[in-house]
C-alpha positions, 0 to 999 in steps of 0.5 A, spaced: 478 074 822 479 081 822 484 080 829 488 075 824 488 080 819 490 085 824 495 081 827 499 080 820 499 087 819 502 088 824 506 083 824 508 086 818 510 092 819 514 090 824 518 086 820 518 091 815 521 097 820 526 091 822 528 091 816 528 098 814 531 099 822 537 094 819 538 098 813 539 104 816 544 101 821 547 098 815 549 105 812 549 108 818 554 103 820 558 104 812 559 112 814 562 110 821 566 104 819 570 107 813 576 113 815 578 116 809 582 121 806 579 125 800 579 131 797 572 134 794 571 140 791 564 141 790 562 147 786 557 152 785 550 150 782 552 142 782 547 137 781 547 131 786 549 126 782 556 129 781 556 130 788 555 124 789 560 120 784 566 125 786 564 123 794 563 115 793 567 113 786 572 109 790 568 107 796 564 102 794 557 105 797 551 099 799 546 099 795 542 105 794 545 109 797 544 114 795 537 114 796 539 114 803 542 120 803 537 124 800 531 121 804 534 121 811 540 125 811 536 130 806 544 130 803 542 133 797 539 139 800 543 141 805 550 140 803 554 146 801 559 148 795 566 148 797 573 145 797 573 140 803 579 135 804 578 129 809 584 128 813 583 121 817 577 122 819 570 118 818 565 118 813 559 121 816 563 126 820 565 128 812 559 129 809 556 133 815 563 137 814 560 139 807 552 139 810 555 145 815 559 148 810 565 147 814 571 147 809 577 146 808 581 152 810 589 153 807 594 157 812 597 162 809 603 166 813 604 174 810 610 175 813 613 182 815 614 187 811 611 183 805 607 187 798 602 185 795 607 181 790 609 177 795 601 175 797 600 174 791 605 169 789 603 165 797 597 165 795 598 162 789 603 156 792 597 154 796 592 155 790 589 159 793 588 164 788 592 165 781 596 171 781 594 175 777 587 174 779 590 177 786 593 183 783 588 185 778 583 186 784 589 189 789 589 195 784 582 195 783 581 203 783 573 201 784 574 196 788 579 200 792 574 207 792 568 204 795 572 199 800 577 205 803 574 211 801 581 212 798 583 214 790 589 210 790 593 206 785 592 199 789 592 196 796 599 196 797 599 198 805 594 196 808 594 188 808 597 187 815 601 182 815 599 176 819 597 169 819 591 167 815 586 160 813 582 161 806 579 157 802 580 154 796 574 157 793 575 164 797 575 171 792 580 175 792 575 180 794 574 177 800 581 176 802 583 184 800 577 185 805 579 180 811 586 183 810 583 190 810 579 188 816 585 187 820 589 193 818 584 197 821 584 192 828 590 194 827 591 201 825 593 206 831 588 210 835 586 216 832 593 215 826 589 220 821 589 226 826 595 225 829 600 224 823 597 231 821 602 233 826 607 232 822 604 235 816 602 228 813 596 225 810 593 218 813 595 215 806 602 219 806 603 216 813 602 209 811 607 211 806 611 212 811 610 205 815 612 201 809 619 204 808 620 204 816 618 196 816 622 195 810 629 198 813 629 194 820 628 188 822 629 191 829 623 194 832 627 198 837 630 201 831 623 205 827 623 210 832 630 212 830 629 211 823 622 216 823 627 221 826 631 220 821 626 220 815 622 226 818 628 231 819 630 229 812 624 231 809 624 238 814 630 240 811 628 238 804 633 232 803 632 226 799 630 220 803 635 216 800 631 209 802 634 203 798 627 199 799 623 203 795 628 203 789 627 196 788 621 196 789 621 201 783 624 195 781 621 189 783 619 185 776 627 186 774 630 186 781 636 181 781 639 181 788 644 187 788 643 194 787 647 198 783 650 206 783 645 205 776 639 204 779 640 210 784 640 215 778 635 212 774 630 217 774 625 213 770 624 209 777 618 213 780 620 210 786 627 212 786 628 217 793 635 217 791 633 222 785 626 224 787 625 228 794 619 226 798 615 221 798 615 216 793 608 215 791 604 209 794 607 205 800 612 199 798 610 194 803 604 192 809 607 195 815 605 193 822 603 195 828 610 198 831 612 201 824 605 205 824 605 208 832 614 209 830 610 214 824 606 217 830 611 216 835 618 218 832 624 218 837 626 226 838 634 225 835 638 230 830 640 224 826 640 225 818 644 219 816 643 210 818 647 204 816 647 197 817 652 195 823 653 188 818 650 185 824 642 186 822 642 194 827 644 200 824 649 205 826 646 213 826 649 220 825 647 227 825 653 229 820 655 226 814 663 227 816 660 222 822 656 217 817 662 217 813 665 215 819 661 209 821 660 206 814 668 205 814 668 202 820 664 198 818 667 196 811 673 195 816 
């Protein structure tokens, strides 16, 4: 009697583990089958079932399913909070993308020569980030004090222009300091002791850059343009940078610059009506046009214009700047 009992329990839990088996086959099987496009933003502190419904409304899941995911896959406790978009793939290899916390990352391309308004425009195209969100936290005078160790107005010059992949849920902080990161990767060596050569500050510098970025597109020519920046400021010249005077300008700016603008001394930024330096940089340089700053080229030039083909022409008197700038009016 107690074989026979024996027996049949046995026999039951066998049958009960085939069957368990062939459910967990059958979900396993559900997750592996169905190749899927969606996109989930799941946010911080949700519970699971609204996880859950936001993943499988219109799946049609197997029954309890849910239990499955929370009692095998422990689905509920390990998935992280993020935006995670499934592009063609299958379901299970999704909702371990969610589990490891493996997002969906968004490219942002920061080209050469762009300011913070630029950025914060790009970022949100991409909805990544609002705008506003963005330069409130660039001009953060806290925020920037204890990540540079600076006192200045915003991070304008020292976000490197580069590629980048940011969430959908990242901080503005956490973009300033990935990018702030990069600057300093690829800051000079040694570019605060050095700039003092020229009796510059570190941040003076970087003013520097930025007007140098934003003046070529030719990365020959900064060498050349520094020159021309430093003998000016030598011998106590205006700069005469049309960039930074549309930067002074930027909310207004319609595309053509005017003899009007060149005068206007409520533009803080005008370098055509205020000597030195304008206040804060007007662009993030790059690399080449902060070793041009350290690295000026040994010339007497005063005077650059454009070529009209994208170079520049330089000259060491004003008779011969005239000169290039009729040639090129021809």
């Amino acid at each position: 009697m107690i074989k026979k009992i024996i027996l049949v329990l046995t026999l039951f839990f066998i049958l009960v583990a085939l069957i368990i088996t062939s459910i967990f086959l059958y979900y396993d099987n559900y997750l592996n089958k169905n190749i899927e496009i969606l996109e989930v933003d799941i946010e911080k502190g949700e519970n699971f079932e609204t996880t859950y419904n936001k993943i499988f409304k219109d799946l049609n899941p197997p029954p309890y399913f849910d239990i499955y995911l929370k009692k095998v896959m422990n689905f509920h406790k390990k998935r992280k909070y993020g935006y995670y978009y499934a592009t063609n793939i299958k379901l299970k290899q999704f909702l371990f993308d969610i589990m490891n916390g493996k997002e969906y990352l968004i490219k942002v391309f920061v080209v050469e020569g762009s300011n913070i308004y630029d950025i914060a425009k790009s970022l949100q195209n991409k909805e990544i980030l609002k705008e506003k969100e963005f330069l409130n936290t660039a001009k953060d005078k806290q925020f920037i004090k204890e990540l540079t160790g600076l006192d200045v107005e915003s991070m304008e010059g020292m976000l490197y222009p580069d590629t980048y992949f940011f969430s959908k849920n990242i901080i503005a902080q956490n973009i300033i300091r990935k990018m702030y990161a990069n600057f300093k990767k690829n800051l000079p060596e040694n570019f605060a002791e050095r700039i003092k050569k020229y009796n510059l500050s570190f941040y003076e510098g970087i003013i520097m850059a930025s007007i140098i970025q934003k003046e070529s597109y030719y990365v020959e020519e900064y060498p050349l343009i520094a020159s021309v920046f430093y003998n000016r400021l030598k011998r106590n010249m205006k700069l005469q940078a049309d960039p930074t005077v549309i930067y002074g300008i930027y909310d207004t700016f319609g595309g053509n610059l005017t003899k009007l603008h060149l005068i206007d001394q409520n533009n803080k930024y005008n370098t055509y009506a205020y000597n030195g330096l304008p206040p804060t940089p007007i662009c993030n340089p790059t690399r080449e046009a902060m070793e041009a700053v350290i690295n000026p080229a040994e010339t007497n030039y005063l005077y650059f214009v454009t070529d009209g083909k994208g170079k520049h022409n330089f000259a060491i008197t004003y008779r011969e700047h005239l000169k290039n700038i009729k040639e090129i009016l021809q």
